[in-house]
C-alpha positions in Angstrom: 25.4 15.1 6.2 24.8 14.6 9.6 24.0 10.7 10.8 20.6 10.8 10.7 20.0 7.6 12.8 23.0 7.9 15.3 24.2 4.7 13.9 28.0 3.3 14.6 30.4 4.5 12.5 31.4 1.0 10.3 27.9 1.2 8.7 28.4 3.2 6.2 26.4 1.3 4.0 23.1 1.8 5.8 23.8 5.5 6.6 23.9 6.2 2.7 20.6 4.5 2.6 18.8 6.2 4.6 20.6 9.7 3.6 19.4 8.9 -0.1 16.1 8.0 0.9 15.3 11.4 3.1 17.1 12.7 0.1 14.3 11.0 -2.4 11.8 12.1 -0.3 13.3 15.8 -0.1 13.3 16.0 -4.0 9.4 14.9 -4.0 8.0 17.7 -1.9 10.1 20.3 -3.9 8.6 18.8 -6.8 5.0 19.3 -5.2 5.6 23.1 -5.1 6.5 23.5 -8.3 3.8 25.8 -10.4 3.5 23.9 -13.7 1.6 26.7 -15.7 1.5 25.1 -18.7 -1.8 26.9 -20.2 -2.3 30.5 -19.8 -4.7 31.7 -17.2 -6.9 34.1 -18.1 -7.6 37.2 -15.8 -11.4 36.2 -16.6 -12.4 32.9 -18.1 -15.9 33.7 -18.5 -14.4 35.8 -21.2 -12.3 33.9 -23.4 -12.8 30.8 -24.9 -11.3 27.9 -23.0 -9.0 24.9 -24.4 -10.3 23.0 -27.7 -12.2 19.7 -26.9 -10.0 16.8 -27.3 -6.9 18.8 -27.5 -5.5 16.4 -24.6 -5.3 13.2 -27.2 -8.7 11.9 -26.2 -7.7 10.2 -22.8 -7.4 13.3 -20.8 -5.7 14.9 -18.1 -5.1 16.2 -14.7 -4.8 20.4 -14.0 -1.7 21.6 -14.4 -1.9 22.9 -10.9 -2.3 19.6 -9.4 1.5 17.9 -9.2 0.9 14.9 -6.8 3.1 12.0 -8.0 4.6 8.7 -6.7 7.9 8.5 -5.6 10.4 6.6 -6.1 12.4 4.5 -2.8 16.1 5.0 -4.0 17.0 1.3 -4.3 20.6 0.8 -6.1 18.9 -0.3 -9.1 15.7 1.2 -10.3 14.5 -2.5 -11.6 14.0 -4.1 -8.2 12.1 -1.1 -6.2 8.8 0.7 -5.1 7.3 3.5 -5.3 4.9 5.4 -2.9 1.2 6.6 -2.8 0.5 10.4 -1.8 -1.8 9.2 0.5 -1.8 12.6 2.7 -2.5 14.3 -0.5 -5.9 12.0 -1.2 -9.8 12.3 -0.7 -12.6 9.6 0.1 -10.9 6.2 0.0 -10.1 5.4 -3.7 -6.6 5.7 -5.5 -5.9 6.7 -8.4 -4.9 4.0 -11.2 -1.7 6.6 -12.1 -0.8 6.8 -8.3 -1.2 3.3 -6.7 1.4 2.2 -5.4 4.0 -0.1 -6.9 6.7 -2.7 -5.9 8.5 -4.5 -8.7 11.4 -7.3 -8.3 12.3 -7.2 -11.9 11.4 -4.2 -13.8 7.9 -3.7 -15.5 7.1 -6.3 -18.7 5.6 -5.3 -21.6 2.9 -8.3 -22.6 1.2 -8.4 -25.5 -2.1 -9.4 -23.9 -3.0 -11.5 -27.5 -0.2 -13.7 -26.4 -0.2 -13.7 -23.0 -2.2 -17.2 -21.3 -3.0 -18.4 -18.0 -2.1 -22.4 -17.2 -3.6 -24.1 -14.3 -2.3 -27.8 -14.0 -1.2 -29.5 -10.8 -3.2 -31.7 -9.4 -6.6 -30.5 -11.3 -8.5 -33.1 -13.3 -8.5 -31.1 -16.3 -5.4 -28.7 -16.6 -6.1 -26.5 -19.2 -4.1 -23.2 -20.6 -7.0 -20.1 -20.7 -6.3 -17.1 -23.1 -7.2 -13.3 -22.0 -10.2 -13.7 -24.0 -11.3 -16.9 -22.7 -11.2 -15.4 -19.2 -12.9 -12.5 -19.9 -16.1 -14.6 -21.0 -16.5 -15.9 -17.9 -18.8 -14.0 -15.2 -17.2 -11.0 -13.7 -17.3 -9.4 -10.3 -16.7 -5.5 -9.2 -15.4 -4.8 -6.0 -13.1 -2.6 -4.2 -10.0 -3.9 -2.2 -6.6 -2.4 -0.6 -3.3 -3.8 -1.3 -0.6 -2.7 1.4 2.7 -4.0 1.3 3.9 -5.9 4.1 7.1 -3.8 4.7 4.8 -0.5 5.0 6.7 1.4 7.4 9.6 -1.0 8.1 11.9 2.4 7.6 10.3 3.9 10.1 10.7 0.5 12.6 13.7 2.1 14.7 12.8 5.4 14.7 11.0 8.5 12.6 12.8 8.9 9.6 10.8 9.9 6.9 8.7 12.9 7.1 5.5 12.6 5.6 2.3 9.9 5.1 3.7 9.5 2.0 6.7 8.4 2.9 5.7 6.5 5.9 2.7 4.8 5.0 2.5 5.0 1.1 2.7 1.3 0.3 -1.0 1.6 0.7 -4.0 1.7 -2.5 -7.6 1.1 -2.5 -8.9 0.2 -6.3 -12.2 -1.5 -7.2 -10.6 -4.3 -9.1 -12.7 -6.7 -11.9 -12.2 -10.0 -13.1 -13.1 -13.9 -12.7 -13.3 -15.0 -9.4 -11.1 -18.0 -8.6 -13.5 -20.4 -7.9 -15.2 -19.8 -11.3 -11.7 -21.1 -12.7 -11.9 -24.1 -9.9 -14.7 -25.2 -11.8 -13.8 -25.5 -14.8 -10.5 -27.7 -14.3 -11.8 -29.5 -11.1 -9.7 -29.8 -8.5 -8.5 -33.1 -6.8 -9.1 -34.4 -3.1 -6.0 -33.6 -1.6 -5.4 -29.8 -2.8 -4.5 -27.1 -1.0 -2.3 -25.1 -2.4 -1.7 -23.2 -5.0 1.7 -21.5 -6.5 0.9 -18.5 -8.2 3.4 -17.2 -10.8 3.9 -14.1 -12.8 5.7 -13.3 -16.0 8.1 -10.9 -15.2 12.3 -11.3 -15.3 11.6 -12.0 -11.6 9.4 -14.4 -11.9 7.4 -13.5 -8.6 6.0 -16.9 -7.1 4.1 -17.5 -3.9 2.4 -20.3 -2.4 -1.5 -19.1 -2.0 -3.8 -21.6 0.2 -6.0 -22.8 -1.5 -9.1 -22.1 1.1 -8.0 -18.3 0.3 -8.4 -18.4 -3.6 -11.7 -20.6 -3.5 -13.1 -18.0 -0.7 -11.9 -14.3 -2.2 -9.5 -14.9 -4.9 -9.8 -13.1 -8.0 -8.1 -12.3 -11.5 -7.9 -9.2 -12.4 -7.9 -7.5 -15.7 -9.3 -4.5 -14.5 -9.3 -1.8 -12.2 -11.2 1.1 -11.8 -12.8 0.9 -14.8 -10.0 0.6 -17.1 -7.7 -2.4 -18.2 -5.3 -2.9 -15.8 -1.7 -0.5 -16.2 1.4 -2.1 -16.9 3.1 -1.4 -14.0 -0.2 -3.1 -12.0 0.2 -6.5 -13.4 -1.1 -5.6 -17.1 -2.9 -7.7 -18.5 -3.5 -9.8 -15.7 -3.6 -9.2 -11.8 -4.2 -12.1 -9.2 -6.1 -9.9 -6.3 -6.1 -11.9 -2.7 -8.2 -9.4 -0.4 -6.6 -8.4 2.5 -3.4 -10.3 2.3 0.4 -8.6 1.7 1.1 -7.2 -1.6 3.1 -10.0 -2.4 0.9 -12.3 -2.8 -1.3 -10.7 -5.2 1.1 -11.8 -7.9 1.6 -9.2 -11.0 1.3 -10.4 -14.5 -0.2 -13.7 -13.7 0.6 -16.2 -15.9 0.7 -19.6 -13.6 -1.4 -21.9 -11.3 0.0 -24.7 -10.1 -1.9 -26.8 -7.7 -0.6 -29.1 -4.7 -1.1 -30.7 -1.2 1.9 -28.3 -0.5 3.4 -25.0 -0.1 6.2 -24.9 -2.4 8.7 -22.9 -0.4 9.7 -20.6 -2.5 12.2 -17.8 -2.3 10.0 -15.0 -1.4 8.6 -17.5 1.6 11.1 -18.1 3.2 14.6 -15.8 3.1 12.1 -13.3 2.3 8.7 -12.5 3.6 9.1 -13.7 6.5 8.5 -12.0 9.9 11.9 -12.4 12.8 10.5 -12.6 16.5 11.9 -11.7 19.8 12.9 -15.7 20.3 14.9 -15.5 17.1 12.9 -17.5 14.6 11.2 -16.7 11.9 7.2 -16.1 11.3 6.4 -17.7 8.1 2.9 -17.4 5.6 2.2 -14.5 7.9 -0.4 -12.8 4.8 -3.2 -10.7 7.0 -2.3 -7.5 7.4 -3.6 -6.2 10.7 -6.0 -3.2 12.0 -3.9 -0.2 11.2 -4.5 3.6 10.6 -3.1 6.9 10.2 -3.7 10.6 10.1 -3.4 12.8 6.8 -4.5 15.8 8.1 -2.6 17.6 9.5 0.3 15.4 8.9 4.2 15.6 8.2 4.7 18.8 6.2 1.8 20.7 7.4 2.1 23.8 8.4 -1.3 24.8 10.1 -1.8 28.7 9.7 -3.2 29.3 13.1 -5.4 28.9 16.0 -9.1 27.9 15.4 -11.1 25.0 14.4 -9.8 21.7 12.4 -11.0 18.8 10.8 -8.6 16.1 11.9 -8.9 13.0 9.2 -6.7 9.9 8.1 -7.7 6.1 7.0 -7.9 3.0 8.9 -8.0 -0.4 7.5 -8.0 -4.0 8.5 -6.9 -7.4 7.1 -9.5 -9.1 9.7 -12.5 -7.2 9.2 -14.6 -3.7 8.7 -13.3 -1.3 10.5 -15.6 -0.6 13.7 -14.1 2.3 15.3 -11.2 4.8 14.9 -10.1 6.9 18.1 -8.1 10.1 18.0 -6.0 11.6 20.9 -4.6 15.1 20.4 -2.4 14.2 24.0 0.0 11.7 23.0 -2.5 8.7 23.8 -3.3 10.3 27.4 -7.5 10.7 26.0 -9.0 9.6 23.6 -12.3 10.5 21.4 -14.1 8.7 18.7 -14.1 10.1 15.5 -16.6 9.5 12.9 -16.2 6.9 9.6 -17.4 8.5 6.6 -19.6 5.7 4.6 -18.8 3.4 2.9 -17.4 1.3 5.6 -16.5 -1.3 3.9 -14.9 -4.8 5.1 -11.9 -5.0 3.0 -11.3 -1.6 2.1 -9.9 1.7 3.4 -12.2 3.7 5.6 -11.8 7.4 5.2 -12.6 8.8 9.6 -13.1 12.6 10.7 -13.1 14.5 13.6 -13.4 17.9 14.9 -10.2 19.5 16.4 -10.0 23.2 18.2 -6.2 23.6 18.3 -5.6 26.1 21.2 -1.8 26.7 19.9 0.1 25.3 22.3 2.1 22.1 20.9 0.4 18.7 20.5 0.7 15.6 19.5 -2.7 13.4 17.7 -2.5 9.7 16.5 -5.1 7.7 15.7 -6.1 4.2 17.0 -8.2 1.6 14.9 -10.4 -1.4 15.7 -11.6 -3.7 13.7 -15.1 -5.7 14.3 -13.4 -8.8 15.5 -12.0 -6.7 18.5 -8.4 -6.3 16.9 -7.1 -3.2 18.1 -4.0 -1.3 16.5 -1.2 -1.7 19.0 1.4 0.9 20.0 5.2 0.7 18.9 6.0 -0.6 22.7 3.2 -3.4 22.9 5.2 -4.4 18.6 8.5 -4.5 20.6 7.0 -6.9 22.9 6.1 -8.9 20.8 9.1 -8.5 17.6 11.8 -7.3 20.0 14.0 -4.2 20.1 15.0 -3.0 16.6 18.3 -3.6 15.4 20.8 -1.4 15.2 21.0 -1.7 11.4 17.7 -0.9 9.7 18.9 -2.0 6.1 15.8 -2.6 4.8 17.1 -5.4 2.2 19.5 -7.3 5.4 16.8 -6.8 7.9 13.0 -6.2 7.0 10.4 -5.7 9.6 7.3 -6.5 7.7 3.5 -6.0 9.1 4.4 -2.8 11.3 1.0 -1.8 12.5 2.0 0.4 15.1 0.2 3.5 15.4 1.8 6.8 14.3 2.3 10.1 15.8 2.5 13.8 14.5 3.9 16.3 17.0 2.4 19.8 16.3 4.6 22.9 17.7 3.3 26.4 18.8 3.9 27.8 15.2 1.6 25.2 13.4 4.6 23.0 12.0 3.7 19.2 12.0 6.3 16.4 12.3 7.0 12.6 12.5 7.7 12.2 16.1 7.4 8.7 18.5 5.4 8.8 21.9 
């Protein structure tokens, strides 16, 4: 295979990362096409009788013409890894439970949620262990909330490398999520004058810990046994989820199972060799959790091929870490012009927003991105206004030696005479 990133020669260890990850991402859109006729179709349904009720097992299940799955970033080992959300293939805002998407650090656990407990000691005046059923008789709250990963788009830092929104932007999930509200919790063991901070701990092989402030948890801070409408899945946290709205996926620790309570961050290992975000001077951004005003187009997007001339309805999401989302702007010129596109309701402010907007391709080639603001005034920058500020990338984007988390950059698609969209950089 050709060197796909023009990289020198003695890194043969990142080239074979990023040829198995286009090859990953190859293997999932051949898996898209495939017809998986299961059932037989009738010439006319109107006259034959359809499929028995309940034949499914009783939970039920998708058409066996839809084939939209997560896939899988080809990490060495398949225990430490991610998957990705097939965001271009979505509608409204919501994703669904079976295609959020995931990041694990030591393989999914299986917890019997009868024997699974929540301890919340530190300095707390009365520490106290809380069983799944004593947490779910406190009050609960509804409400919906994205998780994005903060290394969203890190393999497409130095330049286009994956083709589609999947693959570039699918660390990405909107869920209504329910549980107990943090400060419900806060209550109930008291905290002592002097906390603020918390270390959050799950129960898997990894034992994923992070060092939450306090003000955080007491303001937004939920746990999760839920989400849309169902318990939570295993690979979500199952049975229990700690949510932190509009922070990096990190820190909304899976399979909760700890609360420790200090006048101290704890320094753990995923805040400080890892999680952290390298600047132009050299040093290290640490605790960085927002994730900024960001959005991208689905339609038409990588993989599109648009069948002719005519009218268009451009559309993508836009999200914030700071905020609603107050406008998205579309440019079908590279960023030359620029037009406001509408939000579709609900805009909510910690959320994805799904944005529309009418586009009359003429057939000549194009390329449309999409700009986002947020109501505090935080605008999504361009790739040259993030090098500014992060630095030229490297010229080894191993994602494990050299992450660049919170790319918010916005994203182009390049549109040629014949209707074939592609990843391509203004």
């Amino acid at each position: 295979m050709a060197d796909p990133q023009g990289l020198p020669e003695d890194d043969e260890r990142t080239k074979s990362q990023i040829a198995a990850m286009i090859e990953a991402e190859r293997d999932a859109l051949a898996r898209r096409r495939l017809e998986l006729e299961s059932r037989d179709v009738a010439d006319d349904p109107t006259k034959v009788p359809g499929t028995p009720t309940a034949e499914d097992g009783g939970y039920g299940s998708r058409s066996q013409f839809e084939s939209d799955v997560r896939w899988r970033y080809p990490t060495p080992t398949t225990i430490s890894s991610w998957t990705m959300a097939p965001l271009d293939r979505s509608e409204g805002i919501i994703t669904p439970s079976g295609l959020h998407f995931e990041r694990h650090h030591g393989g999914i656990p299986t917890i019997d949620p009868a024997r699974h407990f929540l301890f919340v000691h530190g300095m707390t005046q009365r520490p106290k262990k809380f069983s799944m059923t004593d947490i779910k008789r406190f009050p609960s709250v509804s409400r919906l909330h994205f998780i994005e990963c903060s290394g969203n788009g890190l393999t497409e830092w130095r330049k286009p490398t994956l083709k589609t929104v999947q693959g570039t932007h699918g660390l990405l999930s909107t869920s209504e999520w329910t549980g107990v509200q943090f400060s419900t919790i806060a209550r109930e063991v008291g905290l002592k004058e002097g906390a603020a901070w918390v270390l959050a701990e799950g129960a898997d092989s990894a034992v994923m810990t992070r060092s939450i402030p306090l003000e955080k948890l007491l303001n937004d801070g939920m746990l999760a046994y839920a989400q849309n409408g169902e318990a939570l899945r295993p690979e979500q946290g199952y049975p229990l989820r700690l949510i932190l709205p509009c922070w990096e996926g990190n820190t909304h620790i899976k399979w909760l199972r700890r609360l420790e309570l200090s006048d101290k961050p704890f320094m753990t290992r995923e805040e400080t060799s890892k999680y952290t975000d390298l600047l132009i001077s050299g040093k290290a951004r640490q605790f960085s959790f927002t994730m900024e005003a960001k959005s991208v187009i689905t339609f038409p997007s990588g993989e599109t091929k648009l069948p002719g001339t005519g009218l268009y309805e451009v559309t993508g999401l836009a999200w914030s870490g700071r905020g609603r989302i107050a406008r998205v702007e579309v440019s079908a010129d590279g960023g030359k012009s620029w037009a406001l596109a509408a939000l579709n309701g609900p805009v909510l402010p910690k959320a994805l927003t799904r944005f529309r907007i009418p586009w009359n391709w003429s057939g000549q080639p194009a390329t449309i991105m999409s700009r986002a603001t947020d109501e505090g005034g935080n605008v999504q920058p361009t790739r040259q206004q993030l090098i500014a500020e992060r630095g030229e990338p490297r010229n080894t984007p191993n994602v494990a030696a050299f992450p660049m988390n919170h790319v918010n950059c916005i994203s182009s698609w390049g549109v040629d005479a014949k209707g074939a969209v592609t990843h391509v950089y203004v």
